[in-house]
mmCIF file of the N, C-alpha and C atoms, coordinates in Angstrom:
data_MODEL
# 
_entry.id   MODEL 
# 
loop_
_atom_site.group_PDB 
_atom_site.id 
_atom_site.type_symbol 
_atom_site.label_atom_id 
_atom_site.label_alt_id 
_atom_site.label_comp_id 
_atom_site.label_asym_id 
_atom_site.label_entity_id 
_atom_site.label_seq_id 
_atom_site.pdbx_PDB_ins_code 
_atom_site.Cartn_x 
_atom_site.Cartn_y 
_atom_site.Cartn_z 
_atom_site.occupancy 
_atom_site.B_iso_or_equiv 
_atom_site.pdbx_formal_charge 
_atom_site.auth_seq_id 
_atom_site.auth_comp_id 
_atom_site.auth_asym_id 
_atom_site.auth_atom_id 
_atom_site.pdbx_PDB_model_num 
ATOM 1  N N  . UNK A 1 1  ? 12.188 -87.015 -170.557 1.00 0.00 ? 1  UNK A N  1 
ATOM 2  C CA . UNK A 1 1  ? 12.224 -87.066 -169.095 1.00 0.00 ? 1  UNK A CA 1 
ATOM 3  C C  . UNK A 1 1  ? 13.200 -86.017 -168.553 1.00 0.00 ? 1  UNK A C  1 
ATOM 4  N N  . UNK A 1 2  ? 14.594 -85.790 -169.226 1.00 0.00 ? 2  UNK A N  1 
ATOM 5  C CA . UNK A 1 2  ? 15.154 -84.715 -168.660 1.00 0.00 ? 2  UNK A CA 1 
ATOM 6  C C  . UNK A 1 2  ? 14.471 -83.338 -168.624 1.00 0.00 ? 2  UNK A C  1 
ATOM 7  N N  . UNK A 1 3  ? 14.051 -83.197 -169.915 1.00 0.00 ? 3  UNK A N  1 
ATOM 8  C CA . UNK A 1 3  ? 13.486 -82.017 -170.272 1.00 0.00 ? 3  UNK A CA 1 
ATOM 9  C C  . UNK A 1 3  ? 12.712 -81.614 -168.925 1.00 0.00 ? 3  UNK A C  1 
ATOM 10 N N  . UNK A 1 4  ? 11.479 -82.814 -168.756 1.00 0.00 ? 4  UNK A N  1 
ATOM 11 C CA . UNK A 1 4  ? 10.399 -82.411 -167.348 1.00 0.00 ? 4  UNK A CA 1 
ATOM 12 C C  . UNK A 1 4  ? 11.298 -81.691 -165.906 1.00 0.00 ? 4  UNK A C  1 
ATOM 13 N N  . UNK A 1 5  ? 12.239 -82.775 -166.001 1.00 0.00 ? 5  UNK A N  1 
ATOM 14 C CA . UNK A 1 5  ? 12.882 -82.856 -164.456 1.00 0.00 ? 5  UNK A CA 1 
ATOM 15 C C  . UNK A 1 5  ? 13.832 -81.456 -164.946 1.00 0.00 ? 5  UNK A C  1 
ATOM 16 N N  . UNK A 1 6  ? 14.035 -80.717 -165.618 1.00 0.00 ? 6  UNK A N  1 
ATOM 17 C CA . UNK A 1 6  ? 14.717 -79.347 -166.440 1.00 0.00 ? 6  UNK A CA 1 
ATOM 18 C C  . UNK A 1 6  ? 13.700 -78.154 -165.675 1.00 0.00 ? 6  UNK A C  1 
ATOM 19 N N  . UNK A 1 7  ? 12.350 -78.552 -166.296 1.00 0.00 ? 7  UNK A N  1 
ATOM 20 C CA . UNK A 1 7  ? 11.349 -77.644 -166.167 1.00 0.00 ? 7  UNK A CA 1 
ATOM 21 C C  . UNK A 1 7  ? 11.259 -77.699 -164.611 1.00 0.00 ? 7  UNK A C  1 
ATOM 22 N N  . UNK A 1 8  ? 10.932 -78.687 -163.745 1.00 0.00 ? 8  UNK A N  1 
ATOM 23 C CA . UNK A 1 8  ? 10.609 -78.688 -162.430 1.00 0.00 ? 8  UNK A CA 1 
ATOM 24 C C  . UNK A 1 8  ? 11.769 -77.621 -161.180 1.00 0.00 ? 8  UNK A C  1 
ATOM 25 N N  . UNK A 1 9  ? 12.939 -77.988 -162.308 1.00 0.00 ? 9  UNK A N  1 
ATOM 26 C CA . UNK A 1 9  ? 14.034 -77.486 -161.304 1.00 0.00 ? 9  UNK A CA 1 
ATOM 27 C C  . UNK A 1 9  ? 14.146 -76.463 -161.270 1.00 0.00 ? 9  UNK A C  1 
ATOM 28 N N  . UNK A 1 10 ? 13.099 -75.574 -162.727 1.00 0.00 ? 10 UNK A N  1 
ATOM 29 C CA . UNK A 1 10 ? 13.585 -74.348 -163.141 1.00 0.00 ? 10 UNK A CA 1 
ATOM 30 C C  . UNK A 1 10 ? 12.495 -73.605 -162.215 1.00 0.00 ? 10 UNK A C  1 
ATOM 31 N N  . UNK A 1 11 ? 10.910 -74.522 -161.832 1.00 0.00 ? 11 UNK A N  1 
ATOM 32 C CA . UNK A 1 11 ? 10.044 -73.993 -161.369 1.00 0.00 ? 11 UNK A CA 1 
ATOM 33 C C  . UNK A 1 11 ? 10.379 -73.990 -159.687 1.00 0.00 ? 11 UNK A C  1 
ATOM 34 N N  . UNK A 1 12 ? 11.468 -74.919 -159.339 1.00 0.00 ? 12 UNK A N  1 
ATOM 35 C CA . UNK A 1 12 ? 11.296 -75.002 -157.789 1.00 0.00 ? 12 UNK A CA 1 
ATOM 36 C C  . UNK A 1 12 ? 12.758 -73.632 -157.924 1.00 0.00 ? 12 UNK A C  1 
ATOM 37 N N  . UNK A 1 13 ? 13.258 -73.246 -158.222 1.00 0.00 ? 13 UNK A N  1 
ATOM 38 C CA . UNK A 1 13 ? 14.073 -72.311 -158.111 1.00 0.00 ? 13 UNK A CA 1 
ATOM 39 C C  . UNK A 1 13 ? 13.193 -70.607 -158.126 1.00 0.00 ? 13 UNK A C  1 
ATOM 40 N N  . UNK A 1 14 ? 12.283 -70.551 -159.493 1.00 0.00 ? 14 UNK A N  1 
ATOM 41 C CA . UNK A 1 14 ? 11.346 -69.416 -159.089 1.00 0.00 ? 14 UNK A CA 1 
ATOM 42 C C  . UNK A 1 14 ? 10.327 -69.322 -158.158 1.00 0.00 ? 14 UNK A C  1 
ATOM 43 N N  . UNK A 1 15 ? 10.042 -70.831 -157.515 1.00 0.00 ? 15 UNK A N  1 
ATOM 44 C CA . UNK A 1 15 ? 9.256  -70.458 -156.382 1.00 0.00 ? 15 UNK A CA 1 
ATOM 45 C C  . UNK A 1 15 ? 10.495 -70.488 -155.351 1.00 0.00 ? 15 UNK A C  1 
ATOM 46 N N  . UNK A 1 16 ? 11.886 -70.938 -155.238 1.00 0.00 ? 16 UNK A N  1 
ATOM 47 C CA . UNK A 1 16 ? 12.325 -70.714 -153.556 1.00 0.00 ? 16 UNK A CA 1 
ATOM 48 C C  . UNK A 1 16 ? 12.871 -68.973 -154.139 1.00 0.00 ? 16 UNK A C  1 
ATOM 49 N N  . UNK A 1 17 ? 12.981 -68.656 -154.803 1.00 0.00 ? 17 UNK A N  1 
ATOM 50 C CA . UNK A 1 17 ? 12.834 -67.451 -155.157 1.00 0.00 ? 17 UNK A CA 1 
ATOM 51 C C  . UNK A 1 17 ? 12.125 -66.191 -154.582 1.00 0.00 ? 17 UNK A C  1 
ATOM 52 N N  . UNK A 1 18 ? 10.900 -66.365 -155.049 1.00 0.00 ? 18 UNK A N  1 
ATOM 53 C CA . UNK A 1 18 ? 9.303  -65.830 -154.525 1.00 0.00 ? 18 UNK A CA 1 
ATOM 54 C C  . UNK A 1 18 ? 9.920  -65.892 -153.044 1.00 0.00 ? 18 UNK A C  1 
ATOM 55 N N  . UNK A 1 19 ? 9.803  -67.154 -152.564 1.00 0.00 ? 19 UNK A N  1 
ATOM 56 C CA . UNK A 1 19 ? 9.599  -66.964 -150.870 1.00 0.00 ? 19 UNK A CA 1 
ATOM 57 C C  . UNK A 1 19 ? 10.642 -66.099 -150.384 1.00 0.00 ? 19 UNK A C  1 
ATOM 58 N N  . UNK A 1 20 ? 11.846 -66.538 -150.905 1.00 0.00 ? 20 UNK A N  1 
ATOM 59 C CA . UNK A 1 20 ? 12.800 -65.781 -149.752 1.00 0.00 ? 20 UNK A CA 1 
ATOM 60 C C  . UNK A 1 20 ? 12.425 -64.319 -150.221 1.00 0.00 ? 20 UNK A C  1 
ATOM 61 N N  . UNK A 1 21 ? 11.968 -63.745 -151.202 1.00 0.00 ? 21 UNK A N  1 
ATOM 62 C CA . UNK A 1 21 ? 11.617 -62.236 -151.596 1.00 0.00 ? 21 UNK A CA 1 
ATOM 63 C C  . UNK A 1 21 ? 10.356 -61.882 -150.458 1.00 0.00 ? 21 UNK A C  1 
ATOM 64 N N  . UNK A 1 22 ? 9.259  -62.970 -149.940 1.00 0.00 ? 22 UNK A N  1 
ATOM 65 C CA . UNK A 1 22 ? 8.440  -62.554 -149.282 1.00 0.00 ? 22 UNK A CA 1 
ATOM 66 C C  . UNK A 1 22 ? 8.790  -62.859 -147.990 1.00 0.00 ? 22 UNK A C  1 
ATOM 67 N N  . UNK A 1 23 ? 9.905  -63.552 -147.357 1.00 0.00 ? 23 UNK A N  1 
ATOM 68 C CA . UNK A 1 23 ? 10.454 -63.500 -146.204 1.00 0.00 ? 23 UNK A CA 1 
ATOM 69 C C  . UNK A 1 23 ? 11.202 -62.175 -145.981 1.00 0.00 ? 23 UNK A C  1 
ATOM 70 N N  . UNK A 1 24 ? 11.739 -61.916 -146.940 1.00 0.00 ? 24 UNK A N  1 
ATOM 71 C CA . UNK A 1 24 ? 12.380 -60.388 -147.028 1.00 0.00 ? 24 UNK A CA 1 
ATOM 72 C C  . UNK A 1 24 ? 11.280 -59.383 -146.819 1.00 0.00 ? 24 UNK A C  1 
ATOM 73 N N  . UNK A 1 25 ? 10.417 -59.207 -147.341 1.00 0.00 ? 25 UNK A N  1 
ATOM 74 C CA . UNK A 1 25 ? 9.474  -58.200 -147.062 1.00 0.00 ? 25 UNK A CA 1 
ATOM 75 C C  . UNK A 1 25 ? 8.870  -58.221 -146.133 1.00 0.00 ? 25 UNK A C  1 
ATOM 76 N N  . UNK A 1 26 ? 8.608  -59.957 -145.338 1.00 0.00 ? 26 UNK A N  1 
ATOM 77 C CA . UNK A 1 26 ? 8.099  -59.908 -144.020 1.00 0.00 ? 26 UNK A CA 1 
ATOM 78 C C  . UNK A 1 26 ? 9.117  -59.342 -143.114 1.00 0.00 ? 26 UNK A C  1 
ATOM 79 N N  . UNK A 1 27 ? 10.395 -59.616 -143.029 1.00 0.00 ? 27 UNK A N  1 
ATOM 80 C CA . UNK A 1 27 ? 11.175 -59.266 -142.027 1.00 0.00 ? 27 UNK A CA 1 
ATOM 81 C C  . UNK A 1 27 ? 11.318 -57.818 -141.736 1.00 0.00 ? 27 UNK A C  1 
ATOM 82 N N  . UNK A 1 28 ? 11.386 -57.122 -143.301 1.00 0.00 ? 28 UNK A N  1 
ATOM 83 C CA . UNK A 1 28 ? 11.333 -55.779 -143.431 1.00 0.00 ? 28 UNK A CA 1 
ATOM 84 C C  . UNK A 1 28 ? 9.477  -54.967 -142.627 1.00 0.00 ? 28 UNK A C  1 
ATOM 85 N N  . UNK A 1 29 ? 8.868  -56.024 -142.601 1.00 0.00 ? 29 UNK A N  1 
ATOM 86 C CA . UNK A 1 29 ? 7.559  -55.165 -141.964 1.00 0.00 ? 29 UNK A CA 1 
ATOM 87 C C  . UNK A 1 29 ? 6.679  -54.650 -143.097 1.00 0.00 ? 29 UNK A C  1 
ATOM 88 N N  . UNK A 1 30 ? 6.867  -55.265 -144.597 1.00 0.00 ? 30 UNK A N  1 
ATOM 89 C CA . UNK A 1 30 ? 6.242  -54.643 -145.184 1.00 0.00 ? 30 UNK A CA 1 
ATOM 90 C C  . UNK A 1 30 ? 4.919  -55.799 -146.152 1.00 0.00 ? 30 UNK A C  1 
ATOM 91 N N  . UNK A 1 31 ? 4.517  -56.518 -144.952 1.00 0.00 ? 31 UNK A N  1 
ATOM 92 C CA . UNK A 1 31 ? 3.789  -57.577 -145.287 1.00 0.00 ? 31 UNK A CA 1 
ATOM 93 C C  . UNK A 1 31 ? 2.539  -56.954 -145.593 1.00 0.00 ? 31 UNK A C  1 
# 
């Protein structure tokens, strides 16, 4: 069970990741 809740935390970190990289590129205009 840790292991899962390991993996989930590792996946919600590369997706808030992703976004703020594509909020960055939106802000920059380069959507």
């Amino acid at each position: 069970m840790d292991l899962a809740m390991d993996d989930r935390h590792a996946y919600l970190e590369l997706l808030s990741d992703q976004l703020q990289r594509e909020a960055a590129a939106a802000k920059s205009g380069r959507r």
